[in-house]
ChimeraX commands (.cxc) that place a marker at each C-alpha (Angstrom):
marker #1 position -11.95,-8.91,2.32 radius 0.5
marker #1 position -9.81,-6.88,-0.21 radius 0.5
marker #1 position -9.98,-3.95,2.53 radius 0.5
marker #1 position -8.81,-5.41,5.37 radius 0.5
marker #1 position -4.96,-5.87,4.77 radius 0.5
marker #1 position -4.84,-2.59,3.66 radius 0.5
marker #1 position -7.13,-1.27,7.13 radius 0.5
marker #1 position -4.54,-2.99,8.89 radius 0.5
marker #1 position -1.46,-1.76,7.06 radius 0.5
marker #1 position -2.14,1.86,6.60 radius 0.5
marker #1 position -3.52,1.97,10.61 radius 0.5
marker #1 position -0.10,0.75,11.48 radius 0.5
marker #1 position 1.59,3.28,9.08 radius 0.5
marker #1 position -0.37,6.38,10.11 radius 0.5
marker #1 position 0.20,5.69,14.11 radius 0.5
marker #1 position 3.71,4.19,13.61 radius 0.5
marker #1 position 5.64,5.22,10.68 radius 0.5
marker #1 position 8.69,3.88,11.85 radius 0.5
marker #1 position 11.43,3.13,9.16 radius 0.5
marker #1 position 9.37,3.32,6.13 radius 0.5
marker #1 position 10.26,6.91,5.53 radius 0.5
marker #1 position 13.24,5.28,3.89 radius 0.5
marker #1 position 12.12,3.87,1.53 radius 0.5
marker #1 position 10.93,6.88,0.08 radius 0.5
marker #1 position 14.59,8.37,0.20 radius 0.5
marker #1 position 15.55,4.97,-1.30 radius 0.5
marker #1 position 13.35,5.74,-4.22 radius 0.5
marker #1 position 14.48,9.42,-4.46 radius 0.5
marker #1 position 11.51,11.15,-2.77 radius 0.5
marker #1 position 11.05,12.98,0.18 radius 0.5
marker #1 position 11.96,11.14,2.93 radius 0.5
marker #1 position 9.26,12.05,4.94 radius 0.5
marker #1 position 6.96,10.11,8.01 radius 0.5
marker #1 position 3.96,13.08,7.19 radius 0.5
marker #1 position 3.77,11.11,3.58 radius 0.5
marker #1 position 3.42,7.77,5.47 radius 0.5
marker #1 position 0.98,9.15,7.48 radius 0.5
marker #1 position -0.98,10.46,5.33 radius 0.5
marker #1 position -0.63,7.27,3.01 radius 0.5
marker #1 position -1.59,5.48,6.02 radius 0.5
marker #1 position -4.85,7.11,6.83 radius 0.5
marker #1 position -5.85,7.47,2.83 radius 0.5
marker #1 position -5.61,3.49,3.21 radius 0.5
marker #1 position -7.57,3.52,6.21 radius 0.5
marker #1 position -10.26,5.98,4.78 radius 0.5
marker #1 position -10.31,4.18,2.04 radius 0.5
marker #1 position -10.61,0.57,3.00 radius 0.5
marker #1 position -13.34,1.64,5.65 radius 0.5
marker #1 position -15.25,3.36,2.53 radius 0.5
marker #1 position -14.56,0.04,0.78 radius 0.5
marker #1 position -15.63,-2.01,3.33 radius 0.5
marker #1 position -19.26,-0.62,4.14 radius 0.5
marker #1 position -19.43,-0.23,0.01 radius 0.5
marker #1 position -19.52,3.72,0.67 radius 0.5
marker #1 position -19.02,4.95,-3.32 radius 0.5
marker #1 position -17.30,1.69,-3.76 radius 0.5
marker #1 position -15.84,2.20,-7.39 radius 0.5
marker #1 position -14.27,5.65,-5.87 radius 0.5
marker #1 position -12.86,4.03,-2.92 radius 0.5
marker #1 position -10.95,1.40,-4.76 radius 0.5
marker #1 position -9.59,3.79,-7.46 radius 0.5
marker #1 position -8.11,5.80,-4.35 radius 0.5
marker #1 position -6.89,2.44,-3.13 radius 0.5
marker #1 position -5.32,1.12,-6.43 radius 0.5
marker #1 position -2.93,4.19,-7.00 radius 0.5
marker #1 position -2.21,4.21,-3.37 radius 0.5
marker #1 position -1.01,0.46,-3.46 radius 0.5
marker #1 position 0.44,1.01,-6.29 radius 0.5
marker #1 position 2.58,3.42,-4.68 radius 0.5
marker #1 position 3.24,1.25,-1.93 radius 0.5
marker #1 position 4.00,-1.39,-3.77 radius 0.5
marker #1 position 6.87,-0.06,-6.13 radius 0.5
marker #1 position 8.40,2.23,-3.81 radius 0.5
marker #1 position 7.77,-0.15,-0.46 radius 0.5
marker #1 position 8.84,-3.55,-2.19 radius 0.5
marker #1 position 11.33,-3.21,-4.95 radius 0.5
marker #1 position 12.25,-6.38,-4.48 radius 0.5
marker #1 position 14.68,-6.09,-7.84 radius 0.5
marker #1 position 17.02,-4.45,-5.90 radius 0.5
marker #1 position 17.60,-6.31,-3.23 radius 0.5
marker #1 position 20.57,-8.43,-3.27 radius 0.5
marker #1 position 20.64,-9.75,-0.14 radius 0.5
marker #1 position 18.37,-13.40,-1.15 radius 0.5
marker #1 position 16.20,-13.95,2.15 radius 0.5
marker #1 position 15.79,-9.83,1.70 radius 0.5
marker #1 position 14.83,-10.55,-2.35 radius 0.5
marker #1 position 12.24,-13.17,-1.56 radius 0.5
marker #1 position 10.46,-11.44,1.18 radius 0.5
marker #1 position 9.95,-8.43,-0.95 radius 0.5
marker #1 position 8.93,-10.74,-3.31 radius 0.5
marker #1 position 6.31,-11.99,-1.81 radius 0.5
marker #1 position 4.99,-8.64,-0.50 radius 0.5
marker #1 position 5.47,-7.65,-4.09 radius 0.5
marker #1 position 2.74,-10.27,-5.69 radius 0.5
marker #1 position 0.77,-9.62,-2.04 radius 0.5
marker #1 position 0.03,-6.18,-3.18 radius 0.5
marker #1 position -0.39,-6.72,-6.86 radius 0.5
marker #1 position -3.39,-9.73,-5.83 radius 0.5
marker #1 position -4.96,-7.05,-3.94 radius 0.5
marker #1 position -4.75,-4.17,-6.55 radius 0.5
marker #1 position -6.42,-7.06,-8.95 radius 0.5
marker #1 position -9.31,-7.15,-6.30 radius 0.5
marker #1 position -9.59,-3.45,-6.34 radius 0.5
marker #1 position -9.33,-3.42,-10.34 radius 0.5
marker #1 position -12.21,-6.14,-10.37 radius 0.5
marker #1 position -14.36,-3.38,-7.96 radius 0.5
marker #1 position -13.57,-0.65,-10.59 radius 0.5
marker #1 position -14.32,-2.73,-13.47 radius 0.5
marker #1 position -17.60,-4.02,-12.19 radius 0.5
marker link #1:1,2 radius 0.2
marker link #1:2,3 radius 0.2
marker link #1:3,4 radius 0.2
marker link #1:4,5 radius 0.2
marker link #1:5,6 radius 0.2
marker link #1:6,7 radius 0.2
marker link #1:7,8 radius 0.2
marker link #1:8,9 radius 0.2
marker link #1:9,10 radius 0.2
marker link #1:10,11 radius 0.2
marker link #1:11,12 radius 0.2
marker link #1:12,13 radius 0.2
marker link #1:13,14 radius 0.2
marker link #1:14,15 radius 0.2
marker link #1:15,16 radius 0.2
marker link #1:16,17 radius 0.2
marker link #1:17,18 radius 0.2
marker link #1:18,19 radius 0.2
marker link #1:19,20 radius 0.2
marker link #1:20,21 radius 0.2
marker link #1:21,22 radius 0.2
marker link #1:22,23 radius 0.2
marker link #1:23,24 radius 0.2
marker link #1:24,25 radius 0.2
marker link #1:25,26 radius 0.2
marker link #1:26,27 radius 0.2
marker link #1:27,28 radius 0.2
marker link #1:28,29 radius 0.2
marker link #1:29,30 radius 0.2
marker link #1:30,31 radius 0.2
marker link #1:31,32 radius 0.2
marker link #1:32,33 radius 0.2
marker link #1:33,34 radius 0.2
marker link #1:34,35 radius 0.2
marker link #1:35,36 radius 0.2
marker link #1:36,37 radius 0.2
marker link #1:37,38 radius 0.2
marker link #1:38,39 radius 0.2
marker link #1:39,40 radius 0.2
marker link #1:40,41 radius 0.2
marker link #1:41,42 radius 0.2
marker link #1:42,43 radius 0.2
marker link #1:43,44 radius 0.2
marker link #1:44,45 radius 0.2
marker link #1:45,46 radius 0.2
marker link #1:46,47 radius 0.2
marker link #1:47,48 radius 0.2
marker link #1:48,49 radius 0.2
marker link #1:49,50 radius 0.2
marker link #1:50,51 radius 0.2
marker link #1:51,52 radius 0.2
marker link #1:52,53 radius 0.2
marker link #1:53,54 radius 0.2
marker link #1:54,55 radius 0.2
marker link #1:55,56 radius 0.2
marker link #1:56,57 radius 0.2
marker link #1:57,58 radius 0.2
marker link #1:58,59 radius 0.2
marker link #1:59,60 radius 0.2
marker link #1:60,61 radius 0.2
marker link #1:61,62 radius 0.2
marker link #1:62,63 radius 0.2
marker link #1:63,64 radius 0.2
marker link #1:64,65 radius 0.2
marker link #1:65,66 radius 0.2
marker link #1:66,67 radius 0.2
marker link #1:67,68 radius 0.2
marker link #1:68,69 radius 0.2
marker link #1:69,70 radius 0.2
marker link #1:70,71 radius 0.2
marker link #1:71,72 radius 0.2
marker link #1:72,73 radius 0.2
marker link #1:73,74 radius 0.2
marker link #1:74,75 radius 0.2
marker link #1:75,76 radius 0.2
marker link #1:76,77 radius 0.2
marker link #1:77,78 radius 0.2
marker link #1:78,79 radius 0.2
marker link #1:79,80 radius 0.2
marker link #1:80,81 radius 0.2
marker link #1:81,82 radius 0.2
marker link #1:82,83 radius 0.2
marker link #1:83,84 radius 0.2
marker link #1:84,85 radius 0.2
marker link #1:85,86 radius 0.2
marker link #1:86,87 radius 0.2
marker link #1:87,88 radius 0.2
marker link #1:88,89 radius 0.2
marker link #1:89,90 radius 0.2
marker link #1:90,91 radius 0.2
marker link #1:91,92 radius 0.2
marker link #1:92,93 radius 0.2
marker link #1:93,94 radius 0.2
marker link #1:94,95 radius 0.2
marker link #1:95,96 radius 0.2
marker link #1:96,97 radius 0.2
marker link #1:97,98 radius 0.2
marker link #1:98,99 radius 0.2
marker link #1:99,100 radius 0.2
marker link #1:100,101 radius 0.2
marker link #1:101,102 radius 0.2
marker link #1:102,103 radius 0.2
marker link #1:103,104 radius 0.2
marker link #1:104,105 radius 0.2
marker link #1:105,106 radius 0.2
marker link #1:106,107 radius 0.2
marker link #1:107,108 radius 0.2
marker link #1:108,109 radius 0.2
view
């Protein structure tokens, strides 16, 4: 169950980048839709590997630093001053930090 949201969410970033590439600039990176991409399908790959418990401990690892990524640069909800804009980052925030705890559990076990 910890592989499907992030199935889901990296197939939609790898076929459809859209305006996430800004989010990197926000963060001073590269704004570039090749990174979401590729962060897309190394979710994808991932959570498939995940999923059908194909080297399970490796797959999560993968997964951990790429949500943790996600997470900081994708939802910095601190930032946001705008409230309805705070607590919907918010909540994406936590989202992503229950799932990493899934993936931590798999790495731990």
């Amino acid at each position: 169950m910890v592989a499907s949201p992030l199935i889901y969410g990296g197939l939609g970033a790898a076929r459809e980048p859209g305006q996430r590439h800004k989010a990197l600039e926000r963060a001073g990176l590269p704004a570039s839709q090749e990174l979401v991409r590729l962060n897309g399908a190394a979710m994808v790959v991932g959570g498939v590997a995940l999923a059908l418990g194909i080297k399970p401990k490796l797959a999560a690892l993968g997964l951990a630093c790429s949500i943790t990524a996600t997470t900081v640069v994708g939802h910095p909800f601190w930032r946001e001053e705008d409230e309805v804009s705070r607590k919907s980052q918010t909540i994406q925030f936590y989202k992503n930090a229950a799932i990493l705890g899934g993936l931590l559990l798999e790495i731990a076990a």
